[in-house]
Residue frames relative to the residue before (quaternion, step in Angstrom):
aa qw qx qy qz dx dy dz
X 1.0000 0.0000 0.0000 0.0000 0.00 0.00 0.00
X 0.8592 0.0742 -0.2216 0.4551 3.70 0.70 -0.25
X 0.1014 0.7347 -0.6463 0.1798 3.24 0.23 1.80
X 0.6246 -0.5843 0.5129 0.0739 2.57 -1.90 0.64
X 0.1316 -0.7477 0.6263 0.1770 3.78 0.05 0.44
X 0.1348 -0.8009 0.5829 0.0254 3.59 -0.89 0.34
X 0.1769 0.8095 -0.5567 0.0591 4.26 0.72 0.52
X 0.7884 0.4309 -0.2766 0.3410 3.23 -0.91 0.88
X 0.7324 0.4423 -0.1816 0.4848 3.41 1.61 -0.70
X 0.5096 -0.5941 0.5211 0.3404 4.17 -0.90 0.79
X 0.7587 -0.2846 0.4489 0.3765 3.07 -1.81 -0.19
X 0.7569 0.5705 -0.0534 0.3144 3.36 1.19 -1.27
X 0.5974 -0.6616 0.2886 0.3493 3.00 1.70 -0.38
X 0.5581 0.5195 -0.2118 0.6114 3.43 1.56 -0.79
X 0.3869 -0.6696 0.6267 0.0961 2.90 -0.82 1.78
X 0.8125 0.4070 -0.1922 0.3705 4.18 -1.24 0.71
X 0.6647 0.4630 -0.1301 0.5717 3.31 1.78 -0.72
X 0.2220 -0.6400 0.7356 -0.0098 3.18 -1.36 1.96
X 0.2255 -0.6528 0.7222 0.0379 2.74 -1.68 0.86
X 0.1976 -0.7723 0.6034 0.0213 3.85 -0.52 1.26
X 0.1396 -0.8291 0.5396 0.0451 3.05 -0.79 0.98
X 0.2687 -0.8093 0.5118 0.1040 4.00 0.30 1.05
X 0.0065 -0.7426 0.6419 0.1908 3.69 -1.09 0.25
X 0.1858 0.8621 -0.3519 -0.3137 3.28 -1.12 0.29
X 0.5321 -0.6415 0.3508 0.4270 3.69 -0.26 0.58
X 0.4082 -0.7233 0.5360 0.1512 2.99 -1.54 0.82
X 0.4272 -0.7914 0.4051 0.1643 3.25 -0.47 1.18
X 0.3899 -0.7050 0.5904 0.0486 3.49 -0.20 1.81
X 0.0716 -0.7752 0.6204 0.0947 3.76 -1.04 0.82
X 0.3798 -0.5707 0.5739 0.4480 3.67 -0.67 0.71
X 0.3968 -0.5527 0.6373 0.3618 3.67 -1.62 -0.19
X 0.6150 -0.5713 0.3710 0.3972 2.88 -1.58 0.87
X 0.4003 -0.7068 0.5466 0.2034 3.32 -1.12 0.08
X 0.1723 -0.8888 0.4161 -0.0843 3.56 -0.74 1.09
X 0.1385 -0.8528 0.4910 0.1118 3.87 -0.05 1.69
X 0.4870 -0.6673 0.5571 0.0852 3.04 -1.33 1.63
X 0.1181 -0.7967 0.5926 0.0060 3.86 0.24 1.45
X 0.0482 -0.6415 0.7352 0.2135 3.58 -1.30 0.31
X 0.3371 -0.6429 0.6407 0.2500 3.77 -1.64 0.49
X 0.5100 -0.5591 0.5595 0.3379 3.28 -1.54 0.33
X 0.2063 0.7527 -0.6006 -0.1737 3.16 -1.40 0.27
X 0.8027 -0.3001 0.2682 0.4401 3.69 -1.43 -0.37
X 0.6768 0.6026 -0.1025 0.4103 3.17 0.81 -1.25
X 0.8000 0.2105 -0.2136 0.5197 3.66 -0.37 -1.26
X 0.6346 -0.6472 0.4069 0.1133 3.19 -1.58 0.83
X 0.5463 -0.6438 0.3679 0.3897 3.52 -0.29 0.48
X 0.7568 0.4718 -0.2534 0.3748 3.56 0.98 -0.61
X 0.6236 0.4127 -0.4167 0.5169 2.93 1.85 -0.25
X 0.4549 0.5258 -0.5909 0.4091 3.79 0.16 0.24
X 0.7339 0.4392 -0.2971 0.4246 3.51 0.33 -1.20
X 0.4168 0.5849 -0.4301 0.5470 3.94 1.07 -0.08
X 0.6030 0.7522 -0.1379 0.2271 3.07 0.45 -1.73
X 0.8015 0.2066 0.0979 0.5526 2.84 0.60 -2.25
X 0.6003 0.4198 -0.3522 0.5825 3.68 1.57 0.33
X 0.7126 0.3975 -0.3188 0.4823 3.65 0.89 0.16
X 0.5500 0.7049 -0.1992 0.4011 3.46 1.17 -0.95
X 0.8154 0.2421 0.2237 0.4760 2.18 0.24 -2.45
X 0.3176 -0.7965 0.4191 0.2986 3.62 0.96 -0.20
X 0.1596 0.7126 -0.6155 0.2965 3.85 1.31 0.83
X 0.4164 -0.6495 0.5595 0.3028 2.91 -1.73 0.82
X 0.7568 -0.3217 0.2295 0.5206 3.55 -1.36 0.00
X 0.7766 0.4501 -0.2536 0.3605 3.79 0.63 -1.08
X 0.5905 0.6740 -0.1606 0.4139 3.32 1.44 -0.83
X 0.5466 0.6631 -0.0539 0.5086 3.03 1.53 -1.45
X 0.7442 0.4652 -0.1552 0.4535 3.28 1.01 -1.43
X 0.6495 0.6141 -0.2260 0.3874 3.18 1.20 -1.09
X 0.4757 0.7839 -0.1503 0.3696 3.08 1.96 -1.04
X 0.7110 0.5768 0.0406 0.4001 2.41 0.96 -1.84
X 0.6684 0.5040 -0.1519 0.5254 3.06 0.91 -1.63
X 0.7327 0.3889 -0.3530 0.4328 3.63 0.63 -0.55
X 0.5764 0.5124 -0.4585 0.4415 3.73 1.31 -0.89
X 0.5971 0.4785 -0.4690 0.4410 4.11 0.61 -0.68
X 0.8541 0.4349 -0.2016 0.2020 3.42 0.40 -1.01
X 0.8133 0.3350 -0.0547 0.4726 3.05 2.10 -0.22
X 0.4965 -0.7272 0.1359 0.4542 2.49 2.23 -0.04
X 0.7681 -0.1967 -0.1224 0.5970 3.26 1.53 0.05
X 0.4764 -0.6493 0.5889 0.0677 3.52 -1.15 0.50
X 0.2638 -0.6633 0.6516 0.2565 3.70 -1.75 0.44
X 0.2048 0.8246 -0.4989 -0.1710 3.28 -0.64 0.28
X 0.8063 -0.1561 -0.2874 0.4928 3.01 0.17 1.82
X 0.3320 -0.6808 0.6321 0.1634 3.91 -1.46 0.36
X 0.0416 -0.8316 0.5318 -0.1546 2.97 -0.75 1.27
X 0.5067 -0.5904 0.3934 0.4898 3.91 -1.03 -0.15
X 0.7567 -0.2186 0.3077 0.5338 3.71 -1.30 0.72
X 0.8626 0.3674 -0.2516 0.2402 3.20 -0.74 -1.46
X 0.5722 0.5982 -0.2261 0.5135 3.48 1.58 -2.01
X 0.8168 0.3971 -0.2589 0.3288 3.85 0.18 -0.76
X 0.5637 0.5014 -0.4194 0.5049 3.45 1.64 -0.14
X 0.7014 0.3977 -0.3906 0.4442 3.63 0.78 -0.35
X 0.6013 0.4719 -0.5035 0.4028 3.45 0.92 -0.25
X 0.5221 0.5744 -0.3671 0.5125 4.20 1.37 -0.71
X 0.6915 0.3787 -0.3121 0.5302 3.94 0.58 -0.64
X 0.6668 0.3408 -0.4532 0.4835 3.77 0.57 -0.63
X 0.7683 0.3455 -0.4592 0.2820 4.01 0.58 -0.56
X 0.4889 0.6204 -0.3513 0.5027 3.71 1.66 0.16
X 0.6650 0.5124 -0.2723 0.4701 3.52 1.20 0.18
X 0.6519 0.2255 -0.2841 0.6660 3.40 1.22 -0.64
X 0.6251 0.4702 -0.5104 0.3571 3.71 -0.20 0.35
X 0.4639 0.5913 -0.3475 0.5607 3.55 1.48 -0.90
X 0.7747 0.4651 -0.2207 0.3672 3.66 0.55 -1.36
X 0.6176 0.5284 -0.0923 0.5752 3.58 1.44 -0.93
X 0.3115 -0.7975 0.4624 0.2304 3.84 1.25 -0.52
X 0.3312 0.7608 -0.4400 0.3432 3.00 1.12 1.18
X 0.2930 -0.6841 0.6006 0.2921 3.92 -0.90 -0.06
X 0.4154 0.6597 -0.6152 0.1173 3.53 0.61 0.10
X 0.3981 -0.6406 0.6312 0.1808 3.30 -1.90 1.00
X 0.1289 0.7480 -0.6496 0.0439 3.03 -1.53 0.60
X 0.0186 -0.8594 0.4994 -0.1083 3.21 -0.78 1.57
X 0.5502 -0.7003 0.3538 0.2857 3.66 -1.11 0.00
X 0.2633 0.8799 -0.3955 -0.0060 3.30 -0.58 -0.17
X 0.5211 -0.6824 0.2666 0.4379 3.69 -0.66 1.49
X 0.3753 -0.6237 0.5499 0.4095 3.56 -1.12 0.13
């Protein structure tokens, strides 16, 4: 019952004076993204790329092929784009079963 209304005066006490209060957002960067190329060579079999790019990569069976079909025919292929971090383990897991299989397949990174 005996408040005080107060119009006109800050937090501060200073009768006339606004205080603005600004936000500002922090600017979130996607990461760069990064395509996980395989190269053709002489050596590794066609079916084992397509393994590869259905285990690895999780390509279906047709997709996989197509993959494939373009790394034989052009010499190398994307098979898939990923963050920095996701595409080096997918380059170490396909440098691990080919090592294991006696293959030479290459596989390298590069930004998109």
């Amino acid at each position: 019952m005996g408040r005080k209304e107060d119009h006109g005066r800050s937090e501060g006490g200073t009768r006339g004076q606004e205080q603005t209060l600004t936000r500002t957002r922090a600017r979130i960067e996607s990461p760069r993204p990064y395509k996980v190329l395989l190269h053709n060579d002489d050596y590794t079999t066609m079916d084992f790329v397509v393994k590869v790019l259905e285990t690895v990569f999780h390509h279906g069976p047709a997709e996989a092929t197509r993959i494939m079909l373009l790394v034989h025919r052009t010499g190398i292929g994307v098979a898939g784009v990923f963050t920095r971090e996701v595409a080096e383990e997918r380059l170490h897991q396909v440098e691990q079963l080919a090592e294991a299989e006696g293959f030479p397949l290459l596989c390298s990174l590069e930004p998109e």
